[in-house]
C-alpha positions as CSV (number, residue, x, y, z in Angstrom):
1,X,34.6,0.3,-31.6
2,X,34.1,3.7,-30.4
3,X,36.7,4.6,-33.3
4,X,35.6,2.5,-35.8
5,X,32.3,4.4,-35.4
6,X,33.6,7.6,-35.6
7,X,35.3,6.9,-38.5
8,X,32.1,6.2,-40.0
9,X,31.9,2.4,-40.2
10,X,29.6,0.1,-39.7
11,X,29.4,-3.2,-38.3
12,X,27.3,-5.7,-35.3
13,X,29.0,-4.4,-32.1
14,X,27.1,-7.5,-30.5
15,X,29.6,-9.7,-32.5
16,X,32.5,-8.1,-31.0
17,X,33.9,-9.9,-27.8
18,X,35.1,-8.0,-25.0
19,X,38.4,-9.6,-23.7
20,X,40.8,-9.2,-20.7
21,X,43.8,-9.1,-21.9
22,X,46.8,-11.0,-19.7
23,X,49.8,-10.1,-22.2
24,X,51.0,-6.8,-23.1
25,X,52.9,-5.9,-26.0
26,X,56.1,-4.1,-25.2
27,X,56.2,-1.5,-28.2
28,X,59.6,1.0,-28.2
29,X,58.3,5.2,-28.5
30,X,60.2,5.6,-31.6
31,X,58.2,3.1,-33.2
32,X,54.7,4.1,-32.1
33,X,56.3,7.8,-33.2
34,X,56.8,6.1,-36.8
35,X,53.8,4.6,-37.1
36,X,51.8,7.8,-36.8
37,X,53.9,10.0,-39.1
38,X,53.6,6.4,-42.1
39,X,49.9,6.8,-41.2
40,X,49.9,10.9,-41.6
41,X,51.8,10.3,-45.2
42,X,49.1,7.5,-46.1
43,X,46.3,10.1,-45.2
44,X,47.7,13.5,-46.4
45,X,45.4,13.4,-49.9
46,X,42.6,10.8,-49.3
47,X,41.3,12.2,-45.7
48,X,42.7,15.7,-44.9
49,X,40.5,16.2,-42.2
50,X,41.5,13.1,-40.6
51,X,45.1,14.7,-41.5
52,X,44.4,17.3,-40.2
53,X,43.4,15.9,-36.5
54,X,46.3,13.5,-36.8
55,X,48.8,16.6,-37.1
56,X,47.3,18.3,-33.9
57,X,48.2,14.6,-32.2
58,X,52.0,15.7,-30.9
59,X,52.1,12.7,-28.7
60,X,49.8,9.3,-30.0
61,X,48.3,7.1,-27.3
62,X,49.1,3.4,-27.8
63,X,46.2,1.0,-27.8
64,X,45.6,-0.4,-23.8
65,X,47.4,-3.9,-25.2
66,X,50.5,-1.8,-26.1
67,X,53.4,-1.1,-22.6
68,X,55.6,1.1,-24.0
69,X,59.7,1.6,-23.5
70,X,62.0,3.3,-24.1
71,X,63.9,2.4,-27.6
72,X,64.8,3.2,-31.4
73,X,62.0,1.9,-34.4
74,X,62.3,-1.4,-35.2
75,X,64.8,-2.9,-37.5
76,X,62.0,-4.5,-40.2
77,X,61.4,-1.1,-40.8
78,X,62.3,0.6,-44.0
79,X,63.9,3.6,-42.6
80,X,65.8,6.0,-44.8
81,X,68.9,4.5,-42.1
82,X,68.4,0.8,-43.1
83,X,67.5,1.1,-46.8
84,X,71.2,1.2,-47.8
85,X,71.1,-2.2,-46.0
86,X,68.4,-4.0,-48.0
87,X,68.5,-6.7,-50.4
C-alpha cells in the first residue's frame, strides 16, 4: 500500500486484507536483477523521476513473499542469449 500511495494512487486501504503468508517464492538474483533493469527501460521516458530513483537502486529488495537464491534469469525470458532459440 505504502507504495501504491506514494506512487500516487488511490484506492480503500480497508478493502485490502492483511495476510500471513505460509509459502515463499524462491526467486533466483539474476532474475529479480532483470526485472528491475525491464522495469528501468519501460520507465526511462514516461516517469524520469521514477527513473531516476530506480537508477540510484544498485541492489532491489524483493517483496517479503519472494526467498531468494542463488541462480541465472529464468529461461521464459526473452534474453538476447535465448532469442536465437525462439520459435
Amino acid at each position: 500500500m505504502r507504495c501504491g500511495t506514494r506512487l500516487g494512487y488511490r484506492f480503500e486501504a480497508v478493502r485490502i486484507i492483511p495476510s500471513n503468508w505460509e509459502v515463499m517464492i524462491r526467486e533466483t538474483t539474476d532474475q529479480l536483477l532483470y526485472e528491475r533493469d525491464h522495469h528501468l527501460k519501460k520507465t526511462a521516458l514516461p516517469r524520469p523521476a521514477h527513473h531516476v530513483t530506480l537508477l540510484a537502486t544498485t541492489e532491489p529488495t524483493p517483496h517479503p513473499l519472494f526467498t531468494l537464491v542463488g541462480g541465472v534469469v529464468q529461461t521464459w525470458e526473452r534474453t538476447g542469449s535465448n532469442l536465437a532459440n525462439a520459435t
